[in-house]
Structures are given as C-alpha cells and as structure tokens.
C-alpha positions as CSV (number, residue, x, y, z in Angstrom):
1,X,35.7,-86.6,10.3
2,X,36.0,-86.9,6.6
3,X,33.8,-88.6,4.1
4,X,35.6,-90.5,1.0
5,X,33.3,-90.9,-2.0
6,X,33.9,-92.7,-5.4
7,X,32.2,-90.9,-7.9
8,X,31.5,-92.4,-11.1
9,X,31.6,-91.9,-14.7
10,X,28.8,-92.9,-17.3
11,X,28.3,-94.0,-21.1
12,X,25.5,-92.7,-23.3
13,X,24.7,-96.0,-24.6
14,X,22.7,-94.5,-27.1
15,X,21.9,-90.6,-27.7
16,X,19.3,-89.2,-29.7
17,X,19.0,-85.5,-30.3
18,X,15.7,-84.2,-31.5
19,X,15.9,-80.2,-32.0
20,X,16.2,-77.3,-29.6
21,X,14.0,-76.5,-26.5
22,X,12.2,-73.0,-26.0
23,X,14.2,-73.0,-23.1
24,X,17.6,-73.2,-25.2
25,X,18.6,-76.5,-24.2
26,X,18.1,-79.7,-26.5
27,X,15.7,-82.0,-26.5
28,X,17.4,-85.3,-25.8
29,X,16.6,-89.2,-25.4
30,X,19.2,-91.1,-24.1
31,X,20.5,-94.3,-22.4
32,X,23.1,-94.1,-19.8
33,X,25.2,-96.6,-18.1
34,X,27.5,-95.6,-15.0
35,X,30.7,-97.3,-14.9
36,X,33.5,-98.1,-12.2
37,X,35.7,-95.4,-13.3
38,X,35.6,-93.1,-11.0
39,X,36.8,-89.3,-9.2
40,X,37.8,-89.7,-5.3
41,X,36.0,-86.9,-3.2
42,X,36.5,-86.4,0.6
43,X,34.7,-83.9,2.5
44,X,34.6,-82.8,5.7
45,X,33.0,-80.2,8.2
46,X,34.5,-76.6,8.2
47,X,33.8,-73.3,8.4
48,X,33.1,-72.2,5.4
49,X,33.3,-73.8,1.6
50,X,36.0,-74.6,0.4
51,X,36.3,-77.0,-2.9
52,X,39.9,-77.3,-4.5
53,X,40.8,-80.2,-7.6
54,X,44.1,-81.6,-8.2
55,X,43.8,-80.9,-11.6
56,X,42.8,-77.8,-13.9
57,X,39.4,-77.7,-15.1
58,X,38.3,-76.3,-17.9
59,X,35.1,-74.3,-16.5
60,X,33.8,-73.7,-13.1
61,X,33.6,-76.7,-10.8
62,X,30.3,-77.2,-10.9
63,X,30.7,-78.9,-7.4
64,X,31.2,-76.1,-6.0
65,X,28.1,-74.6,-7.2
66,X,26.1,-77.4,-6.3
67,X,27.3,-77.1,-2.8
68,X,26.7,-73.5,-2.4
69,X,23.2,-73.9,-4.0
70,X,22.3,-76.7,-1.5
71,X,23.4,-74.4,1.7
72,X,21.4,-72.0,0.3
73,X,18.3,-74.2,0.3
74,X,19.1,-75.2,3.8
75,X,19.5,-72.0,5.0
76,X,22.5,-72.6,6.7
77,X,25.7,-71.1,7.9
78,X,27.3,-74.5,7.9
79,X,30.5,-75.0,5.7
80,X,32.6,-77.6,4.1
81,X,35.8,-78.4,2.7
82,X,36.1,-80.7,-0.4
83,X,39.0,-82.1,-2.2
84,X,38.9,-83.8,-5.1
85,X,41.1,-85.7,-7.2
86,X,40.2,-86.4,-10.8
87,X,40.8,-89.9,-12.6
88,X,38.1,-89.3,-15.2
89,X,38.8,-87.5,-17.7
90,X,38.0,-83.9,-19.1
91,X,36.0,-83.6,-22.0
92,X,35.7,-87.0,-22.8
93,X,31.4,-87.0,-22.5
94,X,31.8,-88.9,-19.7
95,X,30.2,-86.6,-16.6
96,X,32.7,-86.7,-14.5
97,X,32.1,-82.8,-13.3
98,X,28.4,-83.6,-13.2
99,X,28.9,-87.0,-11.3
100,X,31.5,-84.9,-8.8
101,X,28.6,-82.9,-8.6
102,X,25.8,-85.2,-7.4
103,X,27.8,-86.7,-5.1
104,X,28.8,-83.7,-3.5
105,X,24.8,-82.9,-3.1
106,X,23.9,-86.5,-1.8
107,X,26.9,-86.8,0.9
108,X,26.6,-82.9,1.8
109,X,22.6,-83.1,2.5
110,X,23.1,-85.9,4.7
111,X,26.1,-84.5,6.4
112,X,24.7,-81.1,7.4
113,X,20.8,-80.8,8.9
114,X,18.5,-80.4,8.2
115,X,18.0,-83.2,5.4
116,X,16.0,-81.9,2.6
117,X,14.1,-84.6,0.3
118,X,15.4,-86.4,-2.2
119,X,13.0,-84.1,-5.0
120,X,14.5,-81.4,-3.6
121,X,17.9,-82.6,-4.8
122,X,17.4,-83.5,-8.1
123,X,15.8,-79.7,-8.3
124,X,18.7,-78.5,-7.5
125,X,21.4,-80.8,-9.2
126,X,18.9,-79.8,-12.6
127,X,20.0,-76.0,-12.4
128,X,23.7,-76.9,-12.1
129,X,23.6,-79.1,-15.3
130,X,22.0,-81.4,-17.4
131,X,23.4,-84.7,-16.2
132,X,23.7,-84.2,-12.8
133,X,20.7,-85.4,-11.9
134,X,21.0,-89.2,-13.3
135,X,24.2,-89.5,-11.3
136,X,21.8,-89.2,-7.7
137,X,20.2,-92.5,-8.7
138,X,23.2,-94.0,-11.4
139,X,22.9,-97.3,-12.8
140,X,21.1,-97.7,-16.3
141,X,18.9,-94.4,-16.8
142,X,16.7,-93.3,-19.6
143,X,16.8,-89.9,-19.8
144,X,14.7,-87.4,-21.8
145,X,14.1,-83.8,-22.0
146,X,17.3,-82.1,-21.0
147,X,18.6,-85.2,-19.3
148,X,15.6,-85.9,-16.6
149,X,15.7,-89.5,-15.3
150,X,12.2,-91.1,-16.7
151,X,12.6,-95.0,-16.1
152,X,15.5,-96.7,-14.2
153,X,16.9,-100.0,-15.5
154,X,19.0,-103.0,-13.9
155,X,22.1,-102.3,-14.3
156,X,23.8,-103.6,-18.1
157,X,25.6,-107.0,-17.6
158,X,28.2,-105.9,-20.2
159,X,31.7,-105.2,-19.6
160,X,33.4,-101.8,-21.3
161,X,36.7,-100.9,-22.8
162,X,36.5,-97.4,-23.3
163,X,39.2,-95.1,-24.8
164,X,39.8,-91.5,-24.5
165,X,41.9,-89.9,-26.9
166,X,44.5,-86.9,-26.6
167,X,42.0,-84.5,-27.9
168,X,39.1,-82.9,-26.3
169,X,35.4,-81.6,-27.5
170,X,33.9,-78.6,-26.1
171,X,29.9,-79.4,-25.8
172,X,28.6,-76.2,-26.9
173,X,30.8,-76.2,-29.8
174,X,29.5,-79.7,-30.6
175,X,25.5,-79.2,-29.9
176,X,26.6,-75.5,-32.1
177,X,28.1,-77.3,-35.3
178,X,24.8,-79.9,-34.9
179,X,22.4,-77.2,-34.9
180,X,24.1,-75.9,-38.0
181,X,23.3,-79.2,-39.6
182,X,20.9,-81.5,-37.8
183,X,20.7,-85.0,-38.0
184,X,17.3,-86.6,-39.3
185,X,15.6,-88.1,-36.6
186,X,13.4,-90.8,-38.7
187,X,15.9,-93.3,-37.0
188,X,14.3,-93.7,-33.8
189,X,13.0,-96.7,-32.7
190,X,9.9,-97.3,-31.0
191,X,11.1,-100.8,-29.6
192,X,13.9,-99.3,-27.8
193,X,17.2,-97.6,-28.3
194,X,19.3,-98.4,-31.1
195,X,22.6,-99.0,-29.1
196,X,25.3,-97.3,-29.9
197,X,23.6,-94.4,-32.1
198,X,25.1,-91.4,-30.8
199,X,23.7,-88.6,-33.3
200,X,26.6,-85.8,-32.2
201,X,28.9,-87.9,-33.6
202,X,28.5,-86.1,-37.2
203,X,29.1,-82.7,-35.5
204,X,32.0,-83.9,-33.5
205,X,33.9,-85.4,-36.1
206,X,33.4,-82.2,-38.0
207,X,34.9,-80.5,-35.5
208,X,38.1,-83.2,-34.6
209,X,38.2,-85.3,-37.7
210,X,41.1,-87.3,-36.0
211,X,37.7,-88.4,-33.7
212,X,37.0,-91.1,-36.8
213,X,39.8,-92.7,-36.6
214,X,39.7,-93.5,-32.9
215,X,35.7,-94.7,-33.5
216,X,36.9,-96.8,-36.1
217,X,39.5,-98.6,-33.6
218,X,37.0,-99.6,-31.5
219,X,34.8,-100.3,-33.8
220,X,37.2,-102.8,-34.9
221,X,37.8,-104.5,-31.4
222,X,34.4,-106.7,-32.2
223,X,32.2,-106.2,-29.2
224,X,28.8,-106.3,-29.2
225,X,28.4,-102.5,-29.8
226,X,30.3,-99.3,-30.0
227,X,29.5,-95.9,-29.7
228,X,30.3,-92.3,-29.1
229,X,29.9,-91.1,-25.1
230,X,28.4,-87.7,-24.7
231,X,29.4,-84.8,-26.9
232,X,32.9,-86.8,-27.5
233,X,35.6,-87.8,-27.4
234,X,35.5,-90.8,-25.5
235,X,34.5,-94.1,-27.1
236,X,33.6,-97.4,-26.1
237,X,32.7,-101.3,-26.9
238,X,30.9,-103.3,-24.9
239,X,32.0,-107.1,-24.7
240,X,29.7,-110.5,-23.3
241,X,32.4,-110.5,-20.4
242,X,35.4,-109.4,-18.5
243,X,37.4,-111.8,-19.8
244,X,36.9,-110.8,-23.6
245,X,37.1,-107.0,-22.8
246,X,40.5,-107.2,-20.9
247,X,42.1,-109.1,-23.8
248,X,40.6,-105.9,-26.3
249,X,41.5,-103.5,-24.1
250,X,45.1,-104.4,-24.0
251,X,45.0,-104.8,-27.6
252,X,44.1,-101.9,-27.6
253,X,46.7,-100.1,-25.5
254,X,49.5,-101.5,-28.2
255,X,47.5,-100.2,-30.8
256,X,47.0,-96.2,-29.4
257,X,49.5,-96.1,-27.3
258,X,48.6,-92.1,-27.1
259,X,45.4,-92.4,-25.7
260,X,44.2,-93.4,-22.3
261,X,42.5,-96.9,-22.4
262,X,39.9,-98.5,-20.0
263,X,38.5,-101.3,-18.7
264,X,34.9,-100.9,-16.7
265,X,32.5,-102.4,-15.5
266,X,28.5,-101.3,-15.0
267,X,27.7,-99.7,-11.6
268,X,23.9,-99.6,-10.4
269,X,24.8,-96.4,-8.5
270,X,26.2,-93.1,-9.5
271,X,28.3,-92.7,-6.4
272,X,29.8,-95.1,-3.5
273,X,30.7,-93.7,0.0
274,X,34.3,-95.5,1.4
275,X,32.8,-99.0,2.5
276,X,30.1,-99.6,0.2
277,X,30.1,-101.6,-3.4
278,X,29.2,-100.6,-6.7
C-alpha cells in the first residue's frame, strides 16, 4: 500500500547571520514560514531502499540518507521504495530537499516498527541538514543555532507571491563569499525580527548580480514586505490577502516572463499525508 505525502516548501521571513560556529556551521536566527508549494512523495513497503526523483539533483538526495539513517536507528532489515516528484524548485532557498527529507523520516517511522520518539527524529533529521528539522513540526518556526526549532508560532495570515528566477545559488558559495565579508549585526532587534532582512543577500548578489534585479521586482509589487528566501534565489512579497497577491502575481508573470512565479499560502505543518489539510 502506498503512502502519498505533500511536502512543503518554506520562506525565511527574516534571516540573521551572526558569525561561524566552532563546529563550522553558522550561527543563525531566523523566521520561517512553510508554504503550500509543495514535492509529491509516495512510499511504500519493499525490500530494500530504494529512493529515485524525477528530476536531477544537484547533490545527494538527502532523503535517501535520512531514510537509511532512520533504519539504522531502528535496527531493522525492513526496506522501502520512494518516488518522488519535485515541483519546488532547486536552489531557490526554499528546502525543498530538506522538507522531502522530513517527511520521509515522519511517514517512514510510523510506517515500519518499532516507532521511535519524536526527539529521536529531530536528532536524526539534525545530522542530515540544517533545516530539516523545522519541516517535522512546519508552520511558523524561529530557529536559532544551526536551524534548531526554539518557539513555534501560529501560522502567518499572509498570502505569498514568490518568484524564482532562471539562475541558481549554491549555499556554500554564498555562506563562503559572506564570511569573506560579513555583514554587521548591530541590526538586530530585540522586539522581534525585522521582516524581510535576509543578511546573505549582500553575498548572493555578489555572486549573481542579475539577483538585484529580480529583488527589486518584487520589491516593487507593494506588499507588506519582501525578502530574500534562504541562501537565494528565490524571492517573495507578502500581501494582506489572496485576492491582492493573485492580482501581483500575475503582474508579475507579464513582467518576468523567464522566471517561475508563485502564488502560496501559509501551512501550519511541514508535510500533509493524502487526506489531510494544510
């Protein structure tokens, strides 16, 4: 019997970086927003594991590894066979690898005994990467640290239009050029995050100049915010309603008629199995 699960995408709503860690990593503070964009997974009992993607990816799918690291932890013989078909898209900063991921690891525990706990998971899902674990929960996450879940929030009311352009950043290449020259980090509020700060931006536009460009079109749409998602190169503006962002993101679509344009709205999960609601 298979299992069908949505797995969904996510904005950094606002993302501070604040140096690097003694373990390597960067010291991050963040807001995060999962939206209904979304990769289809089904998966299914088999022999062994077997995880294929209709399209190319540009590392290891790091589903797979989260998979194989949770049949370890159980101890088990037990395989499965997932498929999954990608409609986020690839280096955009938008998780969909590490939201494939945490699915996988939520559906696959309860699929195949015995069930380990839920701290057990987001152990695991931290080793495979840095924002896999705030997809187990989704919704609206602070994150700090590397990306650990510290407070969760009701869900944003906002609606999104989000654009992804025809170019793509590579996250170590951004977090690199950053390190090279680091932001100040005087701007942080203590009353909350200033939405839409997203302080890779500098480094990713020194990398992809065209990048300014697309932040200035949405800029320009006149929502309530806009920002930078992730390491690039996706954008987004919030707007009141759906309504208001439907009309911007068409506007949009005539205006970069190169890029792939979105409209979303907030989940207050990070993945749906077939049946159930955002």
């Amino acid at each position: 019997m298979k299992t069908r699960v949505l797995a969904y995408a996510k904005l950094n709503l606002c993302l501070e970086v604040h140096g690097l860690r003694s373990d390597g990593f960067h010291e991050i503070r963040a807001l995060v927003q999962t939206i209904d964009l979304a990769d289809r997974i089904e998966i299914a009992p088999g022999r062994d594991v077997q995880v294929s993607c209709g399209t190319k990816l540009n590392g290891p799918n790091i589903a797979e590894q989260a998979v194989r690291a949770l049949l370890r932890r159980k101890r088990t013989r037990a395989g499965v066979t997932i498929r999954i078909e990608k409609d986020i898209p690839l280096g955009a900063g938008l998780g969909g690898g590490s939201s494939d991921a945490a699915a996988v690891l939520a559906v696959v525990n309860r699929l195949i005994p015995p069930v380990i706990p839920h701290s057990d998971l987001l152990e695991i899902a931290g080793t495979i990467g840095a924002d896999v674990p705030l997809f187990l929960p989704g919704g609206c996450v602070r994150v700090s640290g590397r990306g650990t879940p510290e407070e969760f929030l009701p869900p944003r009311s906002e609606a999104y239009v989000v654009l992804v352009p025809p170019v793509h950043c590579s996250t170590s290449e951004v977090y690199r050029t950053w390190r090279a020259a680091p932001l100040a980090t005087d701007r942080c509020r203590k009353d909350g995050p200033e939405l839409g700060r997203n302080d890779l931006f500098s480094a990713a536009v020194r990398l992809v100049p065209e990048l300014q460009g697309f932040r200035n079109a949405v800029a320009d749409l006149g929502g309530l915010f806009s920002g930078m998602t992730g390491s690039g190169s996706g954008f987004y503006a919030t707007f009141a309603d759906g309504v208001q962002a439907e009309q911007a993101c068409a506007n949009l679509r005539r205006q970069e008629p190169g890029c792939r344009v979105y409209c979303c709205q907030p989940t207050d999960v990070g993945f749906a199995e077939e049946g159930d609601e955002a």
